[in-house]
Every structure is written in C-alpha cells, then in structure tokens.
N, C-alpha and C positions, 0 to 999 in steps of 0.2 A: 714865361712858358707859353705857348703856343697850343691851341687846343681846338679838337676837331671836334664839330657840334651842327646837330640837324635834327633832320624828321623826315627819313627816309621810306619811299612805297615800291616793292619790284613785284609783280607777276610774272609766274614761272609754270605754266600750266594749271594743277590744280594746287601749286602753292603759294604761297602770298606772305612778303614780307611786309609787314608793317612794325617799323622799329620803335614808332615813341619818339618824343622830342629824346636825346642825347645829348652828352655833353665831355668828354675825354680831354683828360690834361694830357698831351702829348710827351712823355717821362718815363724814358725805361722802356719794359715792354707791357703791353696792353693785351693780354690775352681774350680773348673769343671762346667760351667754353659751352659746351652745351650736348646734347645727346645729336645723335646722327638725325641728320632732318633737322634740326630747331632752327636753322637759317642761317649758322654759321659763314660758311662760304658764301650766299646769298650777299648778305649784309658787306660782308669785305669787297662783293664783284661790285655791289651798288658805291660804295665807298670810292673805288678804284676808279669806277666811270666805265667799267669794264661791259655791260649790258646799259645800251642804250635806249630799254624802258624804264631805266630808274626815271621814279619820281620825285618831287619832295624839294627840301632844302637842307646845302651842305655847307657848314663855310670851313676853311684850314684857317684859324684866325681870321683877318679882316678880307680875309679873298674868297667870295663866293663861287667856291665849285658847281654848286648843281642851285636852279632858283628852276621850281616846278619843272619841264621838262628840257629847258634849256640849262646845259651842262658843259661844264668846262671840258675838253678833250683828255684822255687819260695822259698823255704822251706831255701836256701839258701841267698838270697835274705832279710831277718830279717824284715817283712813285714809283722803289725798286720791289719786283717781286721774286720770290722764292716758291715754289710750286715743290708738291708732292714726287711727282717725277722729274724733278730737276730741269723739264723742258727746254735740254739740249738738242742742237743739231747734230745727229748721229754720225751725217758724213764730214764735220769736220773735229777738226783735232780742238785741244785745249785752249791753245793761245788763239784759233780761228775763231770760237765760239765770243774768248771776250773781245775780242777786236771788232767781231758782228754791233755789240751795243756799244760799242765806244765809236763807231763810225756813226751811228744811226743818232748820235746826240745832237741838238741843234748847236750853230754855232755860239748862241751865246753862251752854255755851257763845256766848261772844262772840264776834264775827266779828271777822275783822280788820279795819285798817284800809283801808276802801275804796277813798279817793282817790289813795293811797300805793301799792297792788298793781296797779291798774290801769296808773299812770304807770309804775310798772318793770315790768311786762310789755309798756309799747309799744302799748296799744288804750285812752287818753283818747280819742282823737278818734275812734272807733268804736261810740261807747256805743248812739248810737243809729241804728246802723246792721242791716239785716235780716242772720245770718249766712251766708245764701247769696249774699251781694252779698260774701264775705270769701275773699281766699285761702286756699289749706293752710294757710301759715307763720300766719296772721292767728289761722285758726281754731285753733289749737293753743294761741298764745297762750291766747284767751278760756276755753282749759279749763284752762291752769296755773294764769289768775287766779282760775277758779271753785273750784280746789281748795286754795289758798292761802289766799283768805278764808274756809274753814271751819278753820282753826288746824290744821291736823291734822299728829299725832306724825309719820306716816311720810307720805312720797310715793310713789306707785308710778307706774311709768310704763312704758309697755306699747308698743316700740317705736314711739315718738312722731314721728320722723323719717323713718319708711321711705317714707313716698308724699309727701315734699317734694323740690324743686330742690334741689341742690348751692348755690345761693345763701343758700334759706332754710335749711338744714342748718347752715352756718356760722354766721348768725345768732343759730338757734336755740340751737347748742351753747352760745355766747356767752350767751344769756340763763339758760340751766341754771345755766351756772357760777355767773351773778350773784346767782340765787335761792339756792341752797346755802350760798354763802358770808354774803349776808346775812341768810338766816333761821334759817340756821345746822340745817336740816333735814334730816335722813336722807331719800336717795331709794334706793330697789328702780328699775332699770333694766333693762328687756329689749331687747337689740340682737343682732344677728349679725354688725353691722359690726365688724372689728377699730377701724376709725378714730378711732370714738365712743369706744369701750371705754377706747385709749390716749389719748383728750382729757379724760375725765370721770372715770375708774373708780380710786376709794381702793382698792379690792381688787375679785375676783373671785370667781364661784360656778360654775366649771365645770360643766358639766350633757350625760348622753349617755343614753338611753336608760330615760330617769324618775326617774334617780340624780344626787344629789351626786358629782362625780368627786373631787373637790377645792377648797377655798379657800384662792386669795394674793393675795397685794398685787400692784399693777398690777406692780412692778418684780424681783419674784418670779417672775410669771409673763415677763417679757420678757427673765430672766435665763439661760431653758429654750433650749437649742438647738431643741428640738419644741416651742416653745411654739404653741398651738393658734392666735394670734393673727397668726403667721408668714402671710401668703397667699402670693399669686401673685407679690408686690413679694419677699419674702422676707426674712429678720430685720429686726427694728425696735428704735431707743431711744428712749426720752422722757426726754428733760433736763429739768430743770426750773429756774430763775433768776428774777432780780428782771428787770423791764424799765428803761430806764434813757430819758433824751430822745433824742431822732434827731439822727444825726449824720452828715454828708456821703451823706446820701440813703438811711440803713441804720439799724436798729433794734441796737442793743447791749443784749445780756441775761445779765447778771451773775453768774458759776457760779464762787466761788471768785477763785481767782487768773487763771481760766480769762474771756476775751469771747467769748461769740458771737455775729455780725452776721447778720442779717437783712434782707432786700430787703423782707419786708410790713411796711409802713406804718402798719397798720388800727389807726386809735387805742385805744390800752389804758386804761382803766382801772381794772386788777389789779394788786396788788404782788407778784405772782407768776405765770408762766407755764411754759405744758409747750409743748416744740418736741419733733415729732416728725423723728425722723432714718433715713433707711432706710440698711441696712448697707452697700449698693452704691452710697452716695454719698459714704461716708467713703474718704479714699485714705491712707496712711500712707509718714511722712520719716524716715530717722534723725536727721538735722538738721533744724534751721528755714529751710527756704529761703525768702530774701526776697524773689528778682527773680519772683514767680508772680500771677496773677493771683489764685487762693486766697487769701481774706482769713483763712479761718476756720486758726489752727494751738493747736490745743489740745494743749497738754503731757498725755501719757497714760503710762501702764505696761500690759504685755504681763499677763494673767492666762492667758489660757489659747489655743489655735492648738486647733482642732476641724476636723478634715478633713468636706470633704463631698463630695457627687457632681460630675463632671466636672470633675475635677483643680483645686477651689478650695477654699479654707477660711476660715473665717469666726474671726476673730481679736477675743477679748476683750478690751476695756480698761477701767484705771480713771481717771478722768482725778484733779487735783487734788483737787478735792472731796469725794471718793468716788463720784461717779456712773459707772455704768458705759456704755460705750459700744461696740456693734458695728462692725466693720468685714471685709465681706467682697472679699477680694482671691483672685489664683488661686494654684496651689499653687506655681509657678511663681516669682510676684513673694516668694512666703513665704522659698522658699529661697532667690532670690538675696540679701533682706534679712539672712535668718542670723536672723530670729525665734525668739526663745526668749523663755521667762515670767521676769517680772521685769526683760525689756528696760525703758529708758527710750527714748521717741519721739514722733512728734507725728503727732495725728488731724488730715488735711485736708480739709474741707466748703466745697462753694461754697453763698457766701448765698443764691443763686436757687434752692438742691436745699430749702431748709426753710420751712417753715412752723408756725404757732404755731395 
C-alpha cells in the first residue's frame, strides 16, 4: 500500500498552515474533516502543489513531491481533482469538456477508457449536451468523469456535495462508493458533514487551526465519547454487513450471527454496506422480548456505562461480531436495568430509525 507522508508549512495571509509530520495509508477514502478555517482546503492545495509557497516535505511513497521549497509540479504529480463547483467550461458541451483533459495528458499517459467512465458516472446521454443546460448532481458527475480518464494515482475532492439537494447527495454518495471500490483509487476528501464522513471515510485527518490534530479510522474515531463527528443528533454507529434479497417488505443485512432489517429498499449493488445508527435510537432488553413491534434485537454485551449531562448515559456495546454499537438511554432506565460491563443483553432498533 502506498502512502502519502510529510511535514507540510503554507502562509496564506494571516493564516498559516502547519501540518505536523503525517503519515496516510493511501486506502479507500481519506477524509479531511474539520470546522470552516482549520486548513482543510489549505492542506489539500499544499498536498496538490497547487500554491507554489508550500513548504516542507512530501513523499507519495518513494517519490519526493515537495523537499523544502523545491516541488514536484502538480500536472506531474498524476492528481485528479473534483472542486465544489464542478469547474466546468461553461461554453463547452459535455463531451468538449472531457476531451479538454484528455488532450492536455502527456503522452506518456493513456487515458482511460472512455465509454466505460462515462456509462458509470451516469452522463452517456449527456455527452452532447451544453453544461449549463446540466444540474449540480449532473455537473459534478462530468468533473469525476473528467478526472478519472486522466488515470490519476490520487483523487481529490474538495467538498463536492455542499451546494447539492439531499437527493442528489444520496446519489452522489452512491456513485463515490462505486468509483472507489472499482478503480480501486485513493480519494483525499474534504467535508464538514459528519454524514458523508461516516458513509465514505476509511479513516480520518482531523484538522483545527492549520494543524493535524489527529488520524483514525472511521471506527476509532466513533468509539470517542467527544468524538468530533457527534452533532446536534448526538453519538453515532456505523455497522457494517453484507446485504442480502428483501424480505417481507425489508432489507436483511448480515452482521454475524446478528440481522439487521431495514425499511430502505433502494436497490444495492454492494457486497457490503454501512448503516448508520444514532445512539437515541437504540433502546435496550435484558431479555428478548417477542410480542413488540421492534424487529431489530441484536444480542450485545455491556462495555462500558459513560455518564453524561441531564441525568443520561450513553452505554457501550459489543454486539456478536465485534462491532460496536451505542445506545443512549437516561440514568434512570440504567439503574433500574442494574447495568454493569460485561452484562449480556439485547440492542433494540426500529427499522424506519436506519438507513444505509
């Protein structure tokens, strides 16, 4: 595995990125998460070669990009990007825009295959179309396909999603996944949604103030009672399972010795999936009760009981598989259960609280 690793410095007026030595296994996607201003984009422009006051040192595996102010060229660098507004050529059509990057490749580069990226991004039938006749989700597409047929080692993607509908977002997420998994391409993501981060993200690069905070794995970080990913909804888990055929109107997704059912439908084509679960959706039985409307009873064990504000606590589990899974209940329900670690009991989730 290939892995991108430095110690990066950019000035930017009165800001100032100073990353930290780094070190990124290149797998899956690598999100950049942080509040607006922590250096997010900063640190990707420095990465890209994109501002030619980066400092520091960069290597992609054994090939030094950046050694103090002498810097590999971006163009060099085999670095497809994806931007916020799609930064399309407005006066040309579809198929003029990727033909733009597919001419401007050097020649020792092959492009990829044309008719094959276009049909998995979703815009054959758009080729000859102007792109201002295209919506956001549309336009987004034509820049994933334009930076996919230049072969390029990395993807970067520069909060790609912020200015789309909650429709096209869904979609979109969907298409991420599918590029990833079949080109098997490291992507650099920048988001501030938690949502994306826990749908997409192999690991993370926390980021506050021009600095590397920290790097974990998606499950790492959702194992933190402060995990920074917590919002307004409050703690979150991502399972993960196979999907399986629909059954009496519900989707069954395979964790172990553990089913989870599902009310969304939306045809899968993954042999893998992540369901997200918020902590205050889970309820917890000492027994299996069977006369309930609750479909979902996952066998779990008690790891750990973390008090929080307003007389509730938020109750670690592990279920069969080893997954872990939150459940926030009040301090109240804790003690009449008699909770202690290492209890045996069952996590309850209604199928209408999840989504994949």
């Amino acid at each position: 595995m290939t892995t991108l690793s430095g110690n990066l410095y950019l000035k930017l007026g009165n800001f100032a990125l100073n990353s930290g030595y780094f070190e990124l296994p290149l797998e899956g996607v690598t999100v950049l998460f942080g509040r607006s201003g922590s250096g997010k984009s900063t640190l990707l422009r420095a990465i890209s070669g994109l501002d030619k006051h980066t400092e520091g040192e960069l290597y992609f595996g054994d090939v030094c990009w950046q050694n103090g102010r002498q810097a590999l060229p971006t163009q060099k660098r085999h670095i497809g990007f994806v931007f916020q507004d799609a930064a399309l050529f407005p006066h040309m059509t579809v198929r003029q825009n990727l033909m733009y990057a597919v001419k401007r490749l050097p020649k020792s580069v092959q492009p990829a295959d044309f008719a094959e990226i276009v049909s998995r991004v979703g815009i054959a039938d758009k080729l000859d179309r102007g792109v201002n006749f295209l919506s956001g989700g549309e336009k987004q597409r034509v820049a994933i396909a334009r930076a996919l047929l230049t072969r390029p080692d990395i993807l970067c993607m520069d909060e790609p999603l912020s200015a789309l509908d909650w429709r096209s977002k869904a979609e979109m997420l969907t298409l991420i996944e599918d590029i990833v998994s079949a080109y098997q391409i490291p992507v650099l993501y920048i988001t501030h949604a938690p949502a994306e981060v826990e749908r997409l993200a192999n690991q993370i690069v926390f980021m506050a103030n021009g600095q590397i905070e920290r790097i974990e794995t998606l499950q790492e970080s959702l194992s933190r009672i402060d995990s920074p990913l917590f919002d307004d909804e409050g703690a979150v888990s991502v399972l993960q399972g196979i999907p399986l055929s629909v059954e009496h109107g519900l989707r069954p997704i395979q964790m172990g010795a553990n089913t989870l059912w599902l009310s969304d439908l939306t045809e899968l084509k993954k042999s893998s999936v992540r369901v997200r679960v918020l902590a205050k959706d889970v309820s917890l039985a000492l027994s299996d009760p069977q006369q309930l409307s609750i479909i979902n009873h996952l066998s779990a064990t008690v790891l750990a009981i973390l008090p929080e504000q307003n007389h509730r606590v938020l109750v670690r589990l592990e279920l069969a598989d080893g997954q872990k899974l939150f459940s926030a209940i009040t301090e109240h329900s804790a003690q009449r259960l008699q909770l202690a670690n290492g209890m045996k009991l069952f996590a309850l989730i209604k199928s209408v609280a999840l989504a994949e």
